[in-house]
Every structure is written in structure tokens, then in C-alpha cells.
C-alpha positions as CSV (number, residue, x, y, z in Angstrom):
1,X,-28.9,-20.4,-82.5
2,X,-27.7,-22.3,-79.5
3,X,-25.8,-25.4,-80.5
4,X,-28.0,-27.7,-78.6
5,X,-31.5,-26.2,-79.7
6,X,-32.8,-29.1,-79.6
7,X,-34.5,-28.0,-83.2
8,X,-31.6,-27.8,-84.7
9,X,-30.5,-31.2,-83.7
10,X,-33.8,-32.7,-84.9
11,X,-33.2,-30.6,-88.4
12,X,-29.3,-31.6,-88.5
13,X,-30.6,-35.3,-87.2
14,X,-33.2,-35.2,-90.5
15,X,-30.6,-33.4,-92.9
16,X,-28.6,-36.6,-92.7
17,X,-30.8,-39.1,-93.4
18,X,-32.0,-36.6,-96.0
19,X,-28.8,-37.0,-97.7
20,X,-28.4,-41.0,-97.3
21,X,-31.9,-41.3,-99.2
22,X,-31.1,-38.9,-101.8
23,X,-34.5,-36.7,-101.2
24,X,-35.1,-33.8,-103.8
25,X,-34.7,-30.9,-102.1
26,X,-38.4,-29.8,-102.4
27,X,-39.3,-32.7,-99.5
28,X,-36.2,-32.0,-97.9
29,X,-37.5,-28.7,-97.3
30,X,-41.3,-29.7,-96.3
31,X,-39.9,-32.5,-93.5
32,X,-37.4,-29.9,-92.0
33,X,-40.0,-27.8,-91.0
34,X,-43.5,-28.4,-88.9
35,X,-46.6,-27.9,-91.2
36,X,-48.7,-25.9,-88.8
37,X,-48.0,-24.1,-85.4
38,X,-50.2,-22.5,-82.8
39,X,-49.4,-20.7,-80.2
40,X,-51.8,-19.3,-77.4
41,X,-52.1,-16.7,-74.6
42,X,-54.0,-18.3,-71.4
43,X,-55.3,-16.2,-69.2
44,X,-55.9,-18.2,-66.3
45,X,-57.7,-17.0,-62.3
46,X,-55.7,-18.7,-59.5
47,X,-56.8,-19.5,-56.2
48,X,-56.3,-15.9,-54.5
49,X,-58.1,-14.0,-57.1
50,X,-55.3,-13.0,-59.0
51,X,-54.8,-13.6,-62.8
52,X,-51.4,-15.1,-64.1
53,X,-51.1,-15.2,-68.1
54,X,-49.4,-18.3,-69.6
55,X,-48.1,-19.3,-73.0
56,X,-48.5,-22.1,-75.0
57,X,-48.0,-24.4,-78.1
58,X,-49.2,-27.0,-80.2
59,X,-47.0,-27.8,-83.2
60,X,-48.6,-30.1,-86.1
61,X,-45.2,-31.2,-87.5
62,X,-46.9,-33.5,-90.4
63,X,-49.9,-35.4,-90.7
64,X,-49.2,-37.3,-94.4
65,X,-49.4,-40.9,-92.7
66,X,-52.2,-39.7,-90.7
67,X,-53.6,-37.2,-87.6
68,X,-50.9,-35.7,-85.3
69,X,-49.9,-37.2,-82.3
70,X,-48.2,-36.1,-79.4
71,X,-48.1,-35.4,-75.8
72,X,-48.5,-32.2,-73.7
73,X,-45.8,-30.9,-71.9
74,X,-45.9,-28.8,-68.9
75,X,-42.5,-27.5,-67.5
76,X,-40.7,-23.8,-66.3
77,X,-38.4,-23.9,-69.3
78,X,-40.8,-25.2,-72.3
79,X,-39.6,-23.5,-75.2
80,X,-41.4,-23.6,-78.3
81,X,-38.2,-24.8,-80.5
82,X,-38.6,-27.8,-77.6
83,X,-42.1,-28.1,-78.7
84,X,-40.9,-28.4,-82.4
85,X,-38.1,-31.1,-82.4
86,X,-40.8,-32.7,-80.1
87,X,-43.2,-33.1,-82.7
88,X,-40.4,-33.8,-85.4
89,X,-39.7,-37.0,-83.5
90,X,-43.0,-37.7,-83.0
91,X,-43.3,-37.8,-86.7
92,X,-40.3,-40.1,-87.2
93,X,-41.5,-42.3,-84.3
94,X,-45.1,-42.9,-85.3
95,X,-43.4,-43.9,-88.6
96,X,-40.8,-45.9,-87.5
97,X,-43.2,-48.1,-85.5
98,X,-45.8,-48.1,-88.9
99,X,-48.9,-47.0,-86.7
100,X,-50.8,-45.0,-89.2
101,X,-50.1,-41.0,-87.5
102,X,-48.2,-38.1,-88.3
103,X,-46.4,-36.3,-85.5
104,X,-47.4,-33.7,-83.1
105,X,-46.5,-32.0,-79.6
106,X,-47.9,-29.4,-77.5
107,X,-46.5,-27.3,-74.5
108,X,-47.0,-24.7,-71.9
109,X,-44.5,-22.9,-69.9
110,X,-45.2,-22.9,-66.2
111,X,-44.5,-25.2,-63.1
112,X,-47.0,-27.1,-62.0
113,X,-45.4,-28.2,-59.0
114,X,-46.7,-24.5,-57.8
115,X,-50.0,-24.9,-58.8
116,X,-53.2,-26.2,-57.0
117,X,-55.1,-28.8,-58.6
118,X,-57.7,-26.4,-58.9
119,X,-55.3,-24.2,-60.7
120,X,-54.2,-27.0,-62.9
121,X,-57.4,-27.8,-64.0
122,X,-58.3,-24.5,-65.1
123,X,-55.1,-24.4,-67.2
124,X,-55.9,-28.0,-68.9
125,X,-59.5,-26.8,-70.0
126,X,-57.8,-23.2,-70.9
127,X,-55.4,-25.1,-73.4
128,X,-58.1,-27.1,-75.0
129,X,-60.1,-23.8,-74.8
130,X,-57.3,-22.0,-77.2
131,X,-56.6,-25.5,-79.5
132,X,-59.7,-27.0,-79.7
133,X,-60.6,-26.0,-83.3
134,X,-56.9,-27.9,-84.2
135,X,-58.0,-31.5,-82.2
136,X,-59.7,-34.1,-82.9
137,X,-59.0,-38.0,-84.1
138,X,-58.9,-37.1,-87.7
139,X,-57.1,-33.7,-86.9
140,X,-54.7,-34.1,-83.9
141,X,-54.3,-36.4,-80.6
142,X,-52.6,-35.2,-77.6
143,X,-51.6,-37.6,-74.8
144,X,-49.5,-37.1,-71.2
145,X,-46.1,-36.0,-71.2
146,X,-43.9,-34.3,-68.7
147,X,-45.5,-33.0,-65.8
148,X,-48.7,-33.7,-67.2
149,X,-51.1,-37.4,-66.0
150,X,-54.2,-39.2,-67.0
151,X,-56.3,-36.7,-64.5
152,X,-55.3,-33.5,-66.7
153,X,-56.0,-35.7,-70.2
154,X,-59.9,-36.5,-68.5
155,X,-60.3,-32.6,-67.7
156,X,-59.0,-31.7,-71.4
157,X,-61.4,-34.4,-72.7
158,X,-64.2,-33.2,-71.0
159,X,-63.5,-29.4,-72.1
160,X,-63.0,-30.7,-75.6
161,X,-66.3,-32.6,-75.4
162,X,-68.4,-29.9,-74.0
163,X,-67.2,-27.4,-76.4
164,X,-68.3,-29.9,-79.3
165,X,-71.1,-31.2,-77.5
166,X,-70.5,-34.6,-78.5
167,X,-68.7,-38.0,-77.0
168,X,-65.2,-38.0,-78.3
169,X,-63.0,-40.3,-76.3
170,X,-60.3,-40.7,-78.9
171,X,-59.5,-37.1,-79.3
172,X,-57.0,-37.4,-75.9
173,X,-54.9,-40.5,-75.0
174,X,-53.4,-41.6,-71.6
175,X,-56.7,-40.9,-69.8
176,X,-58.1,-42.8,-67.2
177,X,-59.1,-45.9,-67.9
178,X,-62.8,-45.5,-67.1
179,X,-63.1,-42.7,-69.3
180,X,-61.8,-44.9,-72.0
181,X,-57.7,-45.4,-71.4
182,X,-56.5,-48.6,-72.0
183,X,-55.2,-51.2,-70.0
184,X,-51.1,-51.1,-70.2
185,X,-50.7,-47.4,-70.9
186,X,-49.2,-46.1,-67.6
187,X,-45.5,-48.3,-68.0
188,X,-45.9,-48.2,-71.9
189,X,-43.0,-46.1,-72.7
190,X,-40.6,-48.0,-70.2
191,X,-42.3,-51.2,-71.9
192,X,-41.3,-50.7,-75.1
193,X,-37.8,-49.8,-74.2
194,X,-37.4,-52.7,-72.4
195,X,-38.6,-54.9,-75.6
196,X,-35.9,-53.1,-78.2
197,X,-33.2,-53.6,-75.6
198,X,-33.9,-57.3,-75.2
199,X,-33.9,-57.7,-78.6
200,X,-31.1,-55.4,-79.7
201,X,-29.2,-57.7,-77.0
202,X,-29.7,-60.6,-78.5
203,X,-29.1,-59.5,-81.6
204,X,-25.4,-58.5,-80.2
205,X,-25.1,-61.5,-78.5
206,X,-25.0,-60.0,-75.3
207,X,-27.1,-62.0,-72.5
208,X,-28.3,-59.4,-69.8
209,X,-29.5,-61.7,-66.9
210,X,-27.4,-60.5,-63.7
211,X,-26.0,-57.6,-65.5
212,X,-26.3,-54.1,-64.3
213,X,-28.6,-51.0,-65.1
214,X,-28.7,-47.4,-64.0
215,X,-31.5,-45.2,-64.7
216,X,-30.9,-41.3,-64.9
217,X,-34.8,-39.7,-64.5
218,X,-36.8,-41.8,-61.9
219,X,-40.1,-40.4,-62.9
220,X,-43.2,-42.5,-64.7
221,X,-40.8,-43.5,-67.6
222,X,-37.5,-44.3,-65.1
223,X,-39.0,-46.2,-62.4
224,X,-41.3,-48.7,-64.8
225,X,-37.2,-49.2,-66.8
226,X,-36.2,-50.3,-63.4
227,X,-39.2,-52.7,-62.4
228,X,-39.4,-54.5,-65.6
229,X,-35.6,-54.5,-66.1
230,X,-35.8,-56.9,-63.5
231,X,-38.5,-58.5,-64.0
232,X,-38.4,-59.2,-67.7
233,X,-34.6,-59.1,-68.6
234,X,-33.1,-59.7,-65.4
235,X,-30.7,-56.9,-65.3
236,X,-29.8,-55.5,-61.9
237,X,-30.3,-52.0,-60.4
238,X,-27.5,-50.2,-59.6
239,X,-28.1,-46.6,-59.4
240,X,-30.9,-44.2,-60.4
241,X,-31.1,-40.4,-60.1
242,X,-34.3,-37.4,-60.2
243,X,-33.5,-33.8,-60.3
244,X,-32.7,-33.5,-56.5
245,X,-30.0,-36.5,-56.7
246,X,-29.5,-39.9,-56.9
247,X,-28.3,-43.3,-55.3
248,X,-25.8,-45.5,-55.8
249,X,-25.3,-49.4,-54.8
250,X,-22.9,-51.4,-57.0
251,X,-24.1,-54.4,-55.2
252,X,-28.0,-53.2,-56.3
253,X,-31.0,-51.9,-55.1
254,X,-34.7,-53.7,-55.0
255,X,-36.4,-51.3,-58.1
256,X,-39.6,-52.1,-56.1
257,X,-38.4,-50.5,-52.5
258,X,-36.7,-47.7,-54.2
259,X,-39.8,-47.1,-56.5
260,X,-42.0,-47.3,-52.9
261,X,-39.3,-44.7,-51.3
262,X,-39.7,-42.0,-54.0
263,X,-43.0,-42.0,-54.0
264,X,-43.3,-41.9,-50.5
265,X,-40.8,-38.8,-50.1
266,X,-40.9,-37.2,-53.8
267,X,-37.2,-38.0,-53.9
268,X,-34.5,-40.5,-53.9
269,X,-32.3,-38.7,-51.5
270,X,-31.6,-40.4,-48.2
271,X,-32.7,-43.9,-49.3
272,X,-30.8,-46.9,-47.3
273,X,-28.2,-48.6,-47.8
274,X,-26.8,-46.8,-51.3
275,X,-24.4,-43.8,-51.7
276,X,-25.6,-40.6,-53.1
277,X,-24.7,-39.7,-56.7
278,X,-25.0,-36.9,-58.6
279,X,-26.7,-37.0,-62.3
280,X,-23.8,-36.5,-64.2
281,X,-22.0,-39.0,-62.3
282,X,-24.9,-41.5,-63.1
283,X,-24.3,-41.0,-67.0
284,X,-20.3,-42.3,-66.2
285,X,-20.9,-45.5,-63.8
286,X,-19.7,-48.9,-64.9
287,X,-23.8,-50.8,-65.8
288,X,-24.3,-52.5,-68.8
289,X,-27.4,-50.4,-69.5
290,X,-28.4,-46.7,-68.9
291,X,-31.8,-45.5,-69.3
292,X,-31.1,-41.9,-69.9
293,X,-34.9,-41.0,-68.7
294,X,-35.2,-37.6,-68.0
295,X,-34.9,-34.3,-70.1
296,X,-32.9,-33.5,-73.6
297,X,-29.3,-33.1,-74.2
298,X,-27.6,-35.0,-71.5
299,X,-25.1,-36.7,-72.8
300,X,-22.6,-34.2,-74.8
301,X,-19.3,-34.4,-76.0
302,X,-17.7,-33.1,-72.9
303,X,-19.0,-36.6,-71.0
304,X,-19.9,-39.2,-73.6
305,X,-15.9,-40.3,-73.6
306,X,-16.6,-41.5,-69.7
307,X,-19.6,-43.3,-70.1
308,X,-19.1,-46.9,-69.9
309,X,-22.4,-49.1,-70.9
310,X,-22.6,-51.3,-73.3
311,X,-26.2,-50.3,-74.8
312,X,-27.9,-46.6,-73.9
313,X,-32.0,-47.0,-74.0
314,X,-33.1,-43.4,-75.0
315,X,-36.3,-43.1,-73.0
316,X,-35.5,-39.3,-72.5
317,X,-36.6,-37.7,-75.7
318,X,-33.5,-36.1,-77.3
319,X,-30.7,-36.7,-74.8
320,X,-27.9,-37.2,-76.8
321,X,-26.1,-34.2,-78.6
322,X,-25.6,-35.2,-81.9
323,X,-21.2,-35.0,-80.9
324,X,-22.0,-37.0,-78.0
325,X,-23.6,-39.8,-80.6
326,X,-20.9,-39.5,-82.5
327,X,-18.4,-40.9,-79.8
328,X,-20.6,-43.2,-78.4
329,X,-20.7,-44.6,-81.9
330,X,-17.4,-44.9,-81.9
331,X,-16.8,-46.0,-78.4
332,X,-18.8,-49.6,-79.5
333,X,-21.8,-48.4,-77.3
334,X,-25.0,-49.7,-79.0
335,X,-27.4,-46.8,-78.8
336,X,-30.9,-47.3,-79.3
337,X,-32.1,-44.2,-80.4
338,X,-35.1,-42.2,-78.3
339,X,-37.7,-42.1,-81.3
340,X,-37.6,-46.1,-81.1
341,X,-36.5,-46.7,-78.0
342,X,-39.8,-44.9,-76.2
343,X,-42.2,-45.8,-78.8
344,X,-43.8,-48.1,-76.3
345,X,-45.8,-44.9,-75.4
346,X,-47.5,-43.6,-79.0
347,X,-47.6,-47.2,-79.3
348,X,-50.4,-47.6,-77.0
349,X,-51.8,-44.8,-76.9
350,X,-52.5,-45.7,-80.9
351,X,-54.3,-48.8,-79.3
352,X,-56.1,-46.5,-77.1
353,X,-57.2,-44.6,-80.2
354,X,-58.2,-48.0,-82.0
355,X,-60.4,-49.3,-78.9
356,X,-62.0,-46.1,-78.3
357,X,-63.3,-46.2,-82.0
358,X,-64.2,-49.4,-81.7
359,X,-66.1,-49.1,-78.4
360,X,-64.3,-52.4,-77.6
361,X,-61.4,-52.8,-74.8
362,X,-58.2,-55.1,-74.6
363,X,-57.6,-57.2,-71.4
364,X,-53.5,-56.0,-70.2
365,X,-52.1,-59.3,-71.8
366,X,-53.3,-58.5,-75.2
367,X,-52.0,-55.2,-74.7
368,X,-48.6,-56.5,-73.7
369,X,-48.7,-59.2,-76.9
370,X,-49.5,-56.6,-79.6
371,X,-47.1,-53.7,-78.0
372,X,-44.4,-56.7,-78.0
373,X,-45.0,-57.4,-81.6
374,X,-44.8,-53.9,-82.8
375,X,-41.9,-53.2,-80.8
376,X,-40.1,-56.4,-82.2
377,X,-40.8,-55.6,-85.9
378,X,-39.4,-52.1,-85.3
379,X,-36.7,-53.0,-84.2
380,X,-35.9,-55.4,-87.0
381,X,-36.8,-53.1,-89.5
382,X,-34.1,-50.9,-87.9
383,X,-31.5,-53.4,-87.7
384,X,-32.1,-54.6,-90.8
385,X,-31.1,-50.9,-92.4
386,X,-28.1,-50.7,-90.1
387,X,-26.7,-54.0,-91.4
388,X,-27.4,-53.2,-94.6
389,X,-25.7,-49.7,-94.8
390,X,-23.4,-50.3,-91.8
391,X,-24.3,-47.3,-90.0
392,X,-25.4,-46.6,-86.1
393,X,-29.2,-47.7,-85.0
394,X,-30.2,-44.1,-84.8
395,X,-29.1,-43.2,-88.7
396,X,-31.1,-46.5,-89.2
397,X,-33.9,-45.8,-87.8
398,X,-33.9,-42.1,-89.5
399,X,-33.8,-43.7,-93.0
400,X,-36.6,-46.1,-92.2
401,X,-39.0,-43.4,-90.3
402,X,-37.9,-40.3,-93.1
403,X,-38.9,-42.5,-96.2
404,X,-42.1,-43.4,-95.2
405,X,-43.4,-40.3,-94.2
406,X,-41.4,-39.0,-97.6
407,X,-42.9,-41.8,-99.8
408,X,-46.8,-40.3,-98.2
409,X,-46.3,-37.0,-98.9
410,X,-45.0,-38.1,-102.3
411,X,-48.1,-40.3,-102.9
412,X,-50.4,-37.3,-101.6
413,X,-48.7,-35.1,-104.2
414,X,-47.3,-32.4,-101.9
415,X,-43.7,-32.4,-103.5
């Protein structure tokens, strides 16, 4: 297998912590692989008549603490060991921030930057079409992910509820929020991450107001990093990068005009009064933090030697190699790792699930209050393990996420 499958890092990633706790190798064996898998043929008819076929997943990694839960990605290079390491993260992350789910994630391989929105809907109620038997709040949640938005979530939750002929808000998160999303869910993710890195700076003794920030991945997760960066931790804006290119100004940039630039021109390129920069040599630049906020594997051991910040926030799912972790480790960089670090996300889409069943909604401050507090207590529980055993954040966080989910499916009597 390639070396950075990204399933293989999640199994290598899960072999350790495997070791550290001492599991018997009968639930060693159970959490290295997903539970269930399904994968689906769409046929779907596009705007001129013709029919283009598509292929999907949905992987059900475990559900011992509780239903799956996971986004849906839709992207030209989804590959269904992508899907799985996915949902293995999901499974660790939904632990490691004690909401009571297991871990799930579904994907489809196209690029929906060719379709119509016509088109796009007939592939969201084509998916549900093909999975519906799997969902359901006490089976299996999805929620937005790349390339995917609270409009496709309402047309899978409508498909899902006209196939089962009943009101079932909580079966998708991240949906509108008069069809039931909840207040706070669209800068979640970049919430969250901005709450661990606040307090994994103070717990370093490192204060952050004036300091710098880049962000690699200016999308939904990347631009929310840069907004409240400022607003909440008072770190500057240096330099922030999408998939056509970036910008650079080591004396900053307003996250607010930059955030109003790319989504008036669907890229950074040619904004004012900063220097273009490429991706890679984002990753390298002298800022105290990086928000590494795009797609996997990123940061390797060919570039991890040159990058210079003091804490990497993982909002990317799996974008460090586990050799690039390795010298960051050793380089003093304080990473927090991605299945933490973007919790903010599951987080609330958990309290999306919780008001749905309820029939009762959360005004945004209450939101904000509850995400904080989770966040927080994550994070100590992490920090806590690292102390204890001396060992990085992300091995931390592994032995705290793994023995839960172990301890569940021992208490279940699977192993």
C-alpha cells in the first residue's frame, strides 16, 4: 500500500496507542478495522439527458459508544480507504470529546464544482436513496463535509424523510437552520480549534495576542480560523492559501477583507497589498500558529524540518504523516492533533442532534458556552495523559479516545 494511505496511517496511528494501553489483541483487531461498509453505484440523469454513473461510500467504523457519525464528502479523488481513516477518526474524536457517538464517514467520487445544482441535488437524494436503510439517529448521522453545505444536508433530509414517511430532523446535521440546524454550526469546526489552541497556549505559557497566524485551506473551516483568531485570541494574519494559491503579508492582512475577497472572486489570487505564496511555502513561513486547513497528508518528512510555528491546529483531517509528526515532535512544535483540534464540528452537530430530539433550540451564546466547555475539558483530559506519560498531544489524545471506545465494546461484550 502507498505509504501515506491515509488508512494505514489511522491503523499505524491506533497500533500505537494499542500498544501504550496494553489491549488484547482480540480488540486490537475489532478497532483496526470499520465494522460495516457500504458501497453504492448511483446512477444519476444530468442536465443534457445523458446519464453519468457515480460511486460511493458510507463506512460505519464503530458504533459501541453510540450511532455513527460523520460527514459526507464530495471530491474527484475520494477514495474509499479516505472514507475509512475518515470514519476511524471520527470514532476517536466523538470519544475524545465524550459526546455519546461512535464514528462514521461517507463519500462520493465526483466534482461538484462541474455540476449544476440541479445535478447536485439529484446526487444528494441518490445517496440517501442507496444508504437509507443504514441511517437514522439510532443507526447513523451524516453531516457536511468537503464540498458538501447545509443545502445538500436539507435535500438528503428530505429524501430520507419521504422514503420513511415520517419527520426525522436528527437523522442529518449541518442543515439549515429552519429545517432544524442549530445556531453556531457553520464556524464550529474553526470554533473549536480556536478554544484548544487558547488553552494549549496557556497551558505552555505562551501568550498569543499580537502574534502571527497563517492558514493553509481558506475554505469554511480556514476562513472562520482566521476571523476568530483575531477576534478571540488576538493573533494576527499573516498569510493564507486555497488550491489556486495564496497571499502573503508579514505585516498582516484584515481576515475580514480577505474573507470578503474570496468569496467575491472564489480565490485569493490577486488580493492587495500581499505577496503571492504558494501552499507549500505557507507550511514553512515564520507565524506562531498554522491552521493546516485543507486536505490530508501535508506536512511530510520532506518539509516538517522547515516549518517554523510554535503550535500547528489540525483543522485539516489527517494532514500530518505520521514521520512528519515525528519531527515536529521533536522540533518543540506543540501539535494539537486533527481529531481534537476540529472537534468543534461533531461537537455541534451532537447539539444539533440533542435539540432536534428535544424539539427545543439553543440561542448562539449558549451554543458558544457549552461548545467552550466541552472543548476545554477535552483538552484537559488530553493534557493531563500527556503529562502523565510524557508523550506528544496526539499519542495523548489516542490513549484517551482508544480506551473509551475499548472499555464500551468491552462492557458490550464484543471481545
Amino acid at each position: 500500500m502507498d505509504r501515506f494511505n491515509p488508512f494505514t496511517t489511522a491503523q499505524q496511528q491506533l497500533d500505537e496507542a494499542a500498544g501504550e494501553l496494553g489491549l488484547d489483541p482480540a480488540t486490537h483487531e475489532l478497532l483496526r478495522w470499520p465494522m460495516h461498509e457500504i458501497k453504492a453505484t448511483l446512477p444519476v440523469r444530468m442536465d443534457d439527458g445523458s446519464t453519468r454513473i457515480f460511486h460511493a461510500f458510507r463506512i460505519q467504523y464503530n458504533t459501541a459508544r453510540g450511532p455513527a457519525k460523520g460527514g459526507i464528502r464530495w471530491h474527484p479523488q475520494e477514495t474509499v480507504d479516505t472514507v475509512r481513516a475518515l470514519a476511524a477518526w471520527m470514532t476517536w474524536k466523538t470519544a475524545v470529546v465524550d459526546i455519546p457517538l461512535g464514528g462514521g464517514k461517507g463519500g462520493v467520487v465526483c466534482n461538484p464544482k462541474e455540476l449544476s445544482e440541479r445535478e447536485k441535488e439529484q446526487l444528494a437524494r441518490a445517496y440517501i436513496r442507496a444508504m437509507a436503510r443504514s441511517l437514522g439517529v439510532t443507526k447513523d448521522v451524516p453531516a457536511p463535509d468537503v464540498y458538501t453545505t447545509p443545502q445538500i444536508m436539507a435535500w438528503m433530509m428530505d429524501e430520507y424523510e419521504t422514503i420513511v414517511g415520517e419527520n426525522h430532523p436528527g437523522v442529518i446535521t449541518g442543515k439549515p437552520i429552519p429545517l432544524g440546524g442549530s445556531q453556531g454550526r457553520g464556524d464550529a469546526t474553526a470554533r473549536g480549534g480556536i478554544y484548544v489552541t487558547r488553552e494549549a497556549a496557556q497551558a505552555h505559557g505562551i501568550d498569543l495576542s499580537g502574534q502571527s497566524m497563517a492558514v493553509m485551506g481558506f475554505g469554511n473551516a480556514g476562513q472562520h480560523a482566521a476571523l476568530l483568531g483575531e477576534e478571540i485570541l488576538g493573533l494576527k494574519l499573516v498569510a493564507a492559501s486555497d488550491s489556486k494559491g495564496g497571499v502573503y503579508n508579514p505585516s498582516g492582512i484584515d481576515a475580514a477583507q480577505l474573507v470578503d475577497y474570496k468569496l467575491k472572486n472564489g480565490q485569493l489570487k490577486g488580493f492587495p497589498h500581499a505577496e503571492a505564496v504558494t501552499n507549500r511555502e505557507l507550511l514553512e513561513l515564520d507565524a506562531t500558529v498554522l491552521f493546516p486547513a485543507a486536505l490530508e497528508d501535508v506536512i511530510t518528512r520532506d518539509n516538517a524540518p522547515r516549518i517554523q510555528c510554535r503550535i500547528c491546529c489540525e483543522l485539516a483531517n489527517g494532514p500530518t504523516t505520521p514521520d512528519g509528526d515525528g519531527i515536529l515532535n521533536d522540533k518543540g512544535v506543540i501539535v494539537l492533533p486533527d481529531f481534537l483540534a476540529n472537534a468543534g464540528g461533531v461537537t455541534v452537530s451532537y447539539f444539533e442532534q440533542v435539540q432536534n430530539s428535544n424539539n427545543l433550540y439553543w440561542e448562539l451564546q449558549e451554543v458558544h458556552w457549552r461548545l467552550d466547555k466541552k472543548m476545554t475539558h477535552a483538552f484537559q483530559s488530553v493534557y493531563e495523559m500527556s503529562q502523565k506519560k510524557q508523550i506528544s498531544l496526539r499519542r495523548a489524545a489516542y490513549l484517551v479516545a482508544v480506551a473509551r471506545v475499548a472499555e464500551a465494546c468491552k462492557l458490550r461484550g464484543w471481545v
